[in-house]
One Martini backbone bead per residue (centre of mass of N, CA, C, O) as a GRO file, in nm:
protein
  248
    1UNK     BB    1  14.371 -27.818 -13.021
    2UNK     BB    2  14.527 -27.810 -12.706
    3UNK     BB    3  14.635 -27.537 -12.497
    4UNK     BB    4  14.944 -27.451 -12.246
    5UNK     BB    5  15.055 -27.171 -12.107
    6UNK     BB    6  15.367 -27.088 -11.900
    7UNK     BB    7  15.411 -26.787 -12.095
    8UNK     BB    8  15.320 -26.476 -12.221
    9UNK     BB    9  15.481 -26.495 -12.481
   10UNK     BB   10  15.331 -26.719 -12.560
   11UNK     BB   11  15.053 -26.637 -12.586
   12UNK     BB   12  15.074 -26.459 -12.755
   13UNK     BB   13  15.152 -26.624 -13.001
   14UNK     BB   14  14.903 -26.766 -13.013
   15UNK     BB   15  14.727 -26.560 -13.107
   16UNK     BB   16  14.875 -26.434 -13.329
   17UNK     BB   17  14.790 -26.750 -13.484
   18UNK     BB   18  14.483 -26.759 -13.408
   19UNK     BB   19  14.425 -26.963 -13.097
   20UNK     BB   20  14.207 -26.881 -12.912
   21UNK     BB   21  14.023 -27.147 -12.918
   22UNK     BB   22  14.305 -27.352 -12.795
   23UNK     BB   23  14.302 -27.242 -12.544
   24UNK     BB   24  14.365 -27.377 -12.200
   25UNK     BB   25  14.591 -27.198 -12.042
   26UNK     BB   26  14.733 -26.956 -11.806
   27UNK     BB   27  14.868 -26.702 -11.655
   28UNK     BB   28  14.854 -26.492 -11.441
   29UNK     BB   29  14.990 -26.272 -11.630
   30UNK     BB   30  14.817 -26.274 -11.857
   31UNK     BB   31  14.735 -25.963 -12.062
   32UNK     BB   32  14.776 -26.071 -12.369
   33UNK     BB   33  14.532 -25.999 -12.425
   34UNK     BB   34  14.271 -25.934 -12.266
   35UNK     BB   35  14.141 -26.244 -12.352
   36UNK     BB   36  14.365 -26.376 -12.103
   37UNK     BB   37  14.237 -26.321 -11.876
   38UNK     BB   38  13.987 -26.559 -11.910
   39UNK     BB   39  14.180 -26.783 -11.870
   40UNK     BB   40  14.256 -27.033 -11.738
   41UNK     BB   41  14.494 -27.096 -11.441
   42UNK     BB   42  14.796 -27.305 -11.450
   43UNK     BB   43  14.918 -27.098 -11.254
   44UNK     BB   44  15.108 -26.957 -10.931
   45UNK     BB   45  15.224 -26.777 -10.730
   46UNK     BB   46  15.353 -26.678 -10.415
   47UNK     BB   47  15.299 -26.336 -10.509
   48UNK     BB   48  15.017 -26.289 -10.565
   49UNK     BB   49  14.842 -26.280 -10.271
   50UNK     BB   50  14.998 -26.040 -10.129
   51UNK     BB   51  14.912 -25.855  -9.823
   52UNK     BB   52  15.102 -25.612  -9.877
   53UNK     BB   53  15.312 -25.550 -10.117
   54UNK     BB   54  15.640 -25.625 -10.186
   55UNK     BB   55  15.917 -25.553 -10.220
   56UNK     BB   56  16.155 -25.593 -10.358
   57UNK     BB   57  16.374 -25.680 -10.175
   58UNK     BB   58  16.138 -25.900 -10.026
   59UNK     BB   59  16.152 -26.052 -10.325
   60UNK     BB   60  16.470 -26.142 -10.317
   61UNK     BB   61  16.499 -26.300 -10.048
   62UNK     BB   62  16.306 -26.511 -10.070
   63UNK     BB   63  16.402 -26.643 -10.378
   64UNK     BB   64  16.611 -26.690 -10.262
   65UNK     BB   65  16.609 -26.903 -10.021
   66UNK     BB   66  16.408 -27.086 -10.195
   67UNK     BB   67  16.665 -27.185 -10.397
   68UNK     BB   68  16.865 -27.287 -10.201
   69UNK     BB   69  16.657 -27.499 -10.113
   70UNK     BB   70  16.481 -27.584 -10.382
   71UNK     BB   71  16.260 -27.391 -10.441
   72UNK     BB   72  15.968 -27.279 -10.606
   73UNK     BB   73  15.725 -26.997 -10.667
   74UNK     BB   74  15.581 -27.177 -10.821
   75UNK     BB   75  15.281 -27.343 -10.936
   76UNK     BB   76  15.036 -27.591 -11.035
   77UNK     BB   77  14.676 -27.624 -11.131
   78UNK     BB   78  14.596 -27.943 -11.172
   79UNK     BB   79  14.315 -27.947 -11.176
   80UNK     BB   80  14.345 -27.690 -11.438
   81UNK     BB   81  14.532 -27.890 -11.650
   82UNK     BB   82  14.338 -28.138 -11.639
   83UNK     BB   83  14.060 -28.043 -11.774
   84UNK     BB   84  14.245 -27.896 -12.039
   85UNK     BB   85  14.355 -28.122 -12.209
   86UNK     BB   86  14.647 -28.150 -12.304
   87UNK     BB   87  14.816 -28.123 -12.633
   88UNK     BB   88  15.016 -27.850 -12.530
   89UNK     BB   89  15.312 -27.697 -12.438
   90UNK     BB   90  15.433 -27.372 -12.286
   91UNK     BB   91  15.783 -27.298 -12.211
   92UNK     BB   92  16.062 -27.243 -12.002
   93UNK     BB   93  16.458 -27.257 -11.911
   94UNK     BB   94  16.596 -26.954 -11.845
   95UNK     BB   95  16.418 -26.908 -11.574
   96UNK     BB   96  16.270 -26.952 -11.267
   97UNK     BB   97  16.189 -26.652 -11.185
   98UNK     BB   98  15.996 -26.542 -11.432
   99UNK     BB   99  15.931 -26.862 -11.494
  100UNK     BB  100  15.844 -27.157 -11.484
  101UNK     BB  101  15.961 -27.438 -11.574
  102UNK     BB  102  16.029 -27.752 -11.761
  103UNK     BB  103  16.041 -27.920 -11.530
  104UNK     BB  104  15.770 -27.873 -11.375
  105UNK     BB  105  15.615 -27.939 -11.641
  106UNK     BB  106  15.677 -28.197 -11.681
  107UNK     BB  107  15.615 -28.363 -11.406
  108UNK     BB  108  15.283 -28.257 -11.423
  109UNK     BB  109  15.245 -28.420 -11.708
  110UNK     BB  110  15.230 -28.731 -11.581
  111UNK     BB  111  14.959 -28.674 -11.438
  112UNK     BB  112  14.838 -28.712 -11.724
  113UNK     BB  113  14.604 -28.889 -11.921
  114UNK     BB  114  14.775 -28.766 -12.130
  115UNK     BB  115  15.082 -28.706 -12.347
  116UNK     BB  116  15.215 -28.398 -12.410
  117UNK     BB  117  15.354 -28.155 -12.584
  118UNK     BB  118  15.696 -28.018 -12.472
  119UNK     BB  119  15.760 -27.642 -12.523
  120UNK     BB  120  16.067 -27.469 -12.504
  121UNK     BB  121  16.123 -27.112 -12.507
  122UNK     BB  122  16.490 -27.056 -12.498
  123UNK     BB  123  16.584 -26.736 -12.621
  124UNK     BB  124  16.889 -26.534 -12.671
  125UNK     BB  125  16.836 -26.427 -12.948
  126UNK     BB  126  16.629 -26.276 -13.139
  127UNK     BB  127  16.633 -26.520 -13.352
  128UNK     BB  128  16.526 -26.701 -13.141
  129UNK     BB  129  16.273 -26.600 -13.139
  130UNK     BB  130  16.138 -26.600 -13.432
  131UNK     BB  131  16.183 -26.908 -13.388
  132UNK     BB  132  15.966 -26.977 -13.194
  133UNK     BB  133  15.743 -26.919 -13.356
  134UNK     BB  134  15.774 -27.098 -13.546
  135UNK     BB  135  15.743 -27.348 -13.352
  136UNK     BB  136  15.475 -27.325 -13.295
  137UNK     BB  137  15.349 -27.285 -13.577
  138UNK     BB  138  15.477 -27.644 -13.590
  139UNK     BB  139  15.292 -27.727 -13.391
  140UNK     BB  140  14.970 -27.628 -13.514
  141UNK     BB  141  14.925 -27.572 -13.827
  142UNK     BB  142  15.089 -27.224 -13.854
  143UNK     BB  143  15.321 -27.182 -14.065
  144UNK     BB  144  15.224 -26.935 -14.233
  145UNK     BB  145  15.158 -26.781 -14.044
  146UNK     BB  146  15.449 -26.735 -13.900
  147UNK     BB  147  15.597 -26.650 -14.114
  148UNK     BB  148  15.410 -26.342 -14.164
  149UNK     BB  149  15.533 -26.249 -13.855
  150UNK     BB  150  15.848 -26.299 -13.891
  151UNK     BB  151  15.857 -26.068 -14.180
  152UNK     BB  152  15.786 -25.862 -14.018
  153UNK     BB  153  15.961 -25.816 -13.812
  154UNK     BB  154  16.193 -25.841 -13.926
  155UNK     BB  155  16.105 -25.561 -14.076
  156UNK     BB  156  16.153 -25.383 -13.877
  157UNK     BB  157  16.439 -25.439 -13.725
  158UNK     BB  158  16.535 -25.337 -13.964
  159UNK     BB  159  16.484 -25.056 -14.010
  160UNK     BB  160  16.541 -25.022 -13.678
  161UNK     BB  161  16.882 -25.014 -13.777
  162UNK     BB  162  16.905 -24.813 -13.997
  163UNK     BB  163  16.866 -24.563 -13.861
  164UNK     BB  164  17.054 -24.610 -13.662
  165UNK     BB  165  17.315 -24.638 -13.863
  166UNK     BB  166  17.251 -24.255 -13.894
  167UNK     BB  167  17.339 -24.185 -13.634
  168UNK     BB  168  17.582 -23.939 -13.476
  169UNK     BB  169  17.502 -24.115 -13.181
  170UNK     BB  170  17.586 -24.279 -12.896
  171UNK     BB  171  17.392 -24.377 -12.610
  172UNK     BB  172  17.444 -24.462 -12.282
  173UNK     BB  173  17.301 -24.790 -12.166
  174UNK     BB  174  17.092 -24.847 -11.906
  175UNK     BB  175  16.965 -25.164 -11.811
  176UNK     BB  176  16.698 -25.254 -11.572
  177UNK     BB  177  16.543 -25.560 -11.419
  178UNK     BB  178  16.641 -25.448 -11.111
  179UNK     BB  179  16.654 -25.237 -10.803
  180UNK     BB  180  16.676 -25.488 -10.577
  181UNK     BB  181  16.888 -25.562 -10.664
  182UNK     BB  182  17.065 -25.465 -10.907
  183UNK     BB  183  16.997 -25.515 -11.269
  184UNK     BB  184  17.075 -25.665 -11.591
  185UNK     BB  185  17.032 -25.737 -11.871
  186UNK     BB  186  17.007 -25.988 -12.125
  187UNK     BB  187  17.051 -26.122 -12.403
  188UNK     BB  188  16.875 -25.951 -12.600
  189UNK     BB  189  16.889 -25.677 -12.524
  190UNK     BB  190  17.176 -25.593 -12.589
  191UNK     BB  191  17.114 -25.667 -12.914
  192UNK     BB  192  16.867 -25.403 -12.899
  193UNK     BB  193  17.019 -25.166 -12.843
  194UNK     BB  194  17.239 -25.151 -13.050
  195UNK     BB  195  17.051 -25.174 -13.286
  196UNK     BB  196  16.921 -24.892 -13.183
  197UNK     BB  197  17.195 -24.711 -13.094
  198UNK     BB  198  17.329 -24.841 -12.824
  199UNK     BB  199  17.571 -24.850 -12.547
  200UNK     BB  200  17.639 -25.066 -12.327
  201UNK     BB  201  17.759 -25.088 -12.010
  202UNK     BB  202  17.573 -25.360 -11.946
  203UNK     BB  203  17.561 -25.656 -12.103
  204UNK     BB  204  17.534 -26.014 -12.288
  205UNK     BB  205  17.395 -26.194 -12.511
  206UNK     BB  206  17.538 -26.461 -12.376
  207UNK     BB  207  17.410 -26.362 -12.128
  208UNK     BB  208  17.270 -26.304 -11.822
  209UNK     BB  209  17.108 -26.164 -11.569
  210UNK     BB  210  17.284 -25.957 -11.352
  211UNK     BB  211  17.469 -25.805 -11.097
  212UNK     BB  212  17.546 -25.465 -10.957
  213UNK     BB  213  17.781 -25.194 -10.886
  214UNK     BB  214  17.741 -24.934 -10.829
  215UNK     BB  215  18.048 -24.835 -10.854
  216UNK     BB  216  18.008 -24.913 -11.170
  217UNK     BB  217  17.777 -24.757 -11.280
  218UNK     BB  218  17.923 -24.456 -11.244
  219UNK     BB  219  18.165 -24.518 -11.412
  220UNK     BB  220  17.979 -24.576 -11.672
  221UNK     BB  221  17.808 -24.314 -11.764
  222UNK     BB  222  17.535 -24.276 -11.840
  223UNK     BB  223  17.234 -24.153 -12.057
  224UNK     BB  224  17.020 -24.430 -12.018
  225UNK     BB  225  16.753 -24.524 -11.831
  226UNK     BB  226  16.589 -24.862 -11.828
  227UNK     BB  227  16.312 -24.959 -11.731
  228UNK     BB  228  16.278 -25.343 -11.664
  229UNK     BB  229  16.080 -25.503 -11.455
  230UNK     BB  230  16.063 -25.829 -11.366
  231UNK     BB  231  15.686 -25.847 -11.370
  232UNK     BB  232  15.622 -25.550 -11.426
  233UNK     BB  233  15.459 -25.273 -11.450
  234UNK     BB  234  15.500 -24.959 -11.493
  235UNK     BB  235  15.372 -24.831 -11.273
  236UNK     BB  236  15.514 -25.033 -11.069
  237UNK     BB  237  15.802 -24.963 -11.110
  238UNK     BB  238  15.795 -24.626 -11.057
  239UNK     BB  239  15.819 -24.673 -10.773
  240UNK     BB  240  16.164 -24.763 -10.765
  241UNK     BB  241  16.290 -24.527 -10.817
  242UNK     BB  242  16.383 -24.392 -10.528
  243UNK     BB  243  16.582 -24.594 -10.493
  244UNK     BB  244  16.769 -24.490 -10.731
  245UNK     BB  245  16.764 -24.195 -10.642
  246UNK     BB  246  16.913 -24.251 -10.343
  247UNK     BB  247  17.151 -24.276 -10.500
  248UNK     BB  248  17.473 -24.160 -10.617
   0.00000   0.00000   0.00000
């Protein structure tokens, strides 16, 4: 089978059930294992190379600008996805916005001398993702891997969800997915706080991440601020801390 995947968490499941070498596309974001990043590149971002790089704020701008219109940041490289000659496509529709979406990804599957099977990723609750991983596994004939990959995690997330339920104290935690504009996190995150022992300030298992008004954070009184900013490395983000640093 020959695999093209369309986001790094697809890439990592891939890996995980051992199909490293049907993989023939990854995106540009993908570094996970280290030889994921020599797969050819089957997607390209808007802001892949722009120099010097753009501030969030100036990366917000854009893409709201950019959605308006109805543009997407994302491209396919449709010449290396044809080589590629892929017979399993791996997508997600829950955001335009983190990765190329599943619509952009079946248009572009038209284009191709033969028609893949295209699994889109659309996960809101952990079990949801635990259950992506089945399918991934059983689009590929490694449901046994899937399976014995699924009961590992499962018995991690038992296990600290028992540790946080004898914890005597419960700390209110900010989860921010972007500093500019602000942004809490969405669908599993606060389910993964809650289970880790910690009280949402913002974010609803329920729903995506949205946009906050500083002076409901202040209200909120957080304990314990998480940055997670979407699409960046740890230490691209610790950039962004002075911006939050300069709020009241």
């Amino acid at each position: 089978m020959r695999i093209c995947s369309f986001l790094p968490s697809a890439t990592e499941i891939v890996y995980a059930l051992g199909l490293r070498d049907q993989l023939y596309g990854v995106t540009f974001e993908c570094d996970y294992p280290v030889d994921a990043r020599h797969k050819p590149k089957v997607v390209r971002s808007l802001f892949e190379h722009i120099d010097p790089p753009l501030s969030s704020g100036e990366i917000s701008q854009i893409i709201g600008q950019r959605l308006q219109e109805g543009l997407g940041i994302y491209e396919v490289d449709l010449e290396t996805l044809q080589a590629a000659e892929p017979d399993l496509l791996l997508s997600q529709a829950i955001c335009e916005v983190c990765a190329i979406s599943s619509r952009q990804v079946t248009e572009c599957s038209l284009r191709l001398a033969k028609t893949p099977q295209i699994l889109s990723l659309d996960p809101q609750y952990i079990g949801d993702v635990l259950n992506d991983i089945r399918r991934v596994a059983a689009a590929t004939g490694t449901g046994a891997r899937g399976e014995e990959i699924v009961a590992d995690l499962q018995a991690r997330i038992t296990a600290v969800a028992a540790r946080a339920a004898q914890a005597t104290t419960r700390p209110r935690v900010l989860h921010l997915e972007w500093a500019e504009p602000v942004m809490c996190g969405g669908h599993w995150v606060p389910e993964m706080i809650d289970m880790a022992g910690g009280i949402n300030c913002f974010g609803d298992k329920e729903t995506g991440s949205y946009r906050l008004d500083w002076d409901a954070v202040l209200e909120s009184q957080p304990e314990m601020i998480i940055l997670m900013l979407c699409g960046y490395t740890a230490q691209r983000a610790l950039e962004d801390i002075p911006i939050l640093a300069a709020k009241p």
